[in-house]
C-alpha positions as CSV (number, residue, x, y, z in Angstrom):
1,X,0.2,-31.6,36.0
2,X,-3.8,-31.9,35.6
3,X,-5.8,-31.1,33.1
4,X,-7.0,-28.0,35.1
5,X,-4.0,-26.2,34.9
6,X,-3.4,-26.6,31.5
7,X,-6.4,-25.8,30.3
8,X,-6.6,-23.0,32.3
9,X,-6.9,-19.7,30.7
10,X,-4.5,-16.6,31.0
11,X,-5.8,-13.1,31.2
12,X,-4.9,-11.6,28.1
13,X,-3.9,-7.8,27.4
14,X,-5.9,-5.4,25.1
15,X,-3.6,-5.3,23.0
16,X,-4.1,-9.4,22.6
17,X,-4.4,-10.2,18.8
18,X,-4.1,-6.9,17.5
19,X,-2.2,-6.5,14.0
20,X,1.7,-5.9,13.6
21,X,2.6,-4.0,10.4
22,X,5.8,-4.3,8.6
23,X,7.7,-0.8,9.0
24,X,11.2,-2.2,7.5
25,X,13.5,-4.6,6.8
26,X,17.3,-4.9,7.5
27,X,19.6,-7.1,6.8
28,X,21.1,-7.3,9.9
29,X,20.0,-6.7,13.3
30,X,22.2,-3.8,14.3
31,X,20.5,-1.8,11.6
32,X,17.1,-3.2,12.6
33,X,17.3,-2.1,16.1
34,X,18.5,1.3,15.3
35,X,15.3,1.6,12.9
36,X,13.9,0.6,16.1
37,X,15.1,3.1,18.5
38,X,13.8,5.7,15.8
39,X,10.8,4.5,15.7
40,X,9.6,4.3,19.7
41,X,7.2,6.6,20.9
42,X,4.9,6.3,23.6
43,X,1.4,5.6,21.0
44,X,3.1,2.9,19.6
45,X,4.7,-0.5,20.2
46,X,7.7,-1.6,17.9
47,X,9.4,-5.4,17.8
48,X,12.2,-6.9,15.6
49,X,11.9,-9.7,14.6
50,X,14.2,-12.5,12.6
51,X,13.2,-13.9,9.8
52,X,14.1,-17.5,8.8
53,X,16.4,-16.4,6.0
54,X,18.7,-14.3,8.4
55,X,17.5,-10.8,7.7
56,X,15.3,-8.9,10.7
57,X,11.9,-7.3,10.0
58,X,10.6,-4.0,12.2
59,X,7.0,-4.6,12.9
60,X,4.9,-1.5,15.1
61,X,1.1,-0.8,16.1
62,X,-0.6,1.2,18.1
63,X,-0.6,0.5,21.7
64,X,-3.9,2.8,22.5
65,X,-6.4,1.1,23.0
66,X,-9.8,2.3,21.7
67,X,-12.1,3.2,24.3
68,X,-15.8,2.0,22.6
69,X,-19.3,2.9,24.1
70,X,-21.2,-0.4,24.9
71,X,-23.5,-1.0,22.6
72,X,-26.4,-2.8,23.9
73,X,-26.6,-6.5,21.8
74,X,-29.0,-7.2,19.4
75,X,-30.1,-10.6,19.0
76,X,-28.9,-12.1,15.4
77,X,-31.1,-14.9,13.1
78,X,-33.5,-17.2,15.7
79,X,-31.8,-20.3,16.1
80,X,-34.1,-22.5,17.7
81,X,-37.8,-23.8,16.1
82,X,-39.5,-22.2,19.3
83,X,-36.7,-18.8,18.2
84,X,-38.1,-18.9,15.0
85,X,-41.7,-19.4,16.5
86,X,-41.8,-16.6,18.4
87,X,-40.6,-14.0,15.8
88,X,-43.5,-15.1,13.5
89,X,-45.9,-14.6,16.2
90,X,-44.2,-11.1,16.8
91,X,-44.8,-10.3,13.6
92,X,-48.3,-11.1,13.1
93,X,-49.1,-9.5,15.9
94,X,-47.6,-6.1,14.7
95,X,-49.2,-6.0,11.3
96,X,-51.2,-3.4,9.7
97,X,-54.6,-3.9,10.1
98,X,-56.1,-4.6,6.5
99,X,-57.4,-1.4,4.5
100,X,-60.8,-1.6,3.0
């Protein structure tokens, strides 16, 4: 195997990375699942899952995903010294003419 195809990268879902929260907890899976099966619905996504001390954990989220409106980017702090150069000469250039 090379390098390449391990460090090649996956297309992920939307709903990569997204927060689970805990609905329940059972202590056995039969009950867990049935929780489960109550809780299904097409808006959200529910998982049990086993815990290390035997007892099962019902975890849901929402599986819509957000649509958001691009936003255009704004440029953050100037990095750079030539960055930081340019904004000061941005900014002398729109100052107020002295008053009298």
């Amino acid at each position: 195997m090379n390098t390449e195809e391990t460090t090649e990268s996956k297309p992920k879902g939307p709903m990569y990375g997204k927060s689970w929260t805990v609905s329940s907890r059972h202590i056995n899976f039969d009950a867990a699942d049935k929780a489960r099966e109550g809780l299904a619905a097409a808006t959200t996504s529910v998982k049990v899952q086993r815990m290390s001390d035997d007892t099962c954990v019902v975890k849901t989220r929402a599986s819509a995903v957000k649509e958001t409106a691009d936003k255009p980017r704004t440029k953050g702090k100037p990095r750079t010294k030539a960055e930081k150069k340019k904004n000061r000469i941005g900014e002398q250039r729109h100052r107020p003419a002295p008053s009298e």
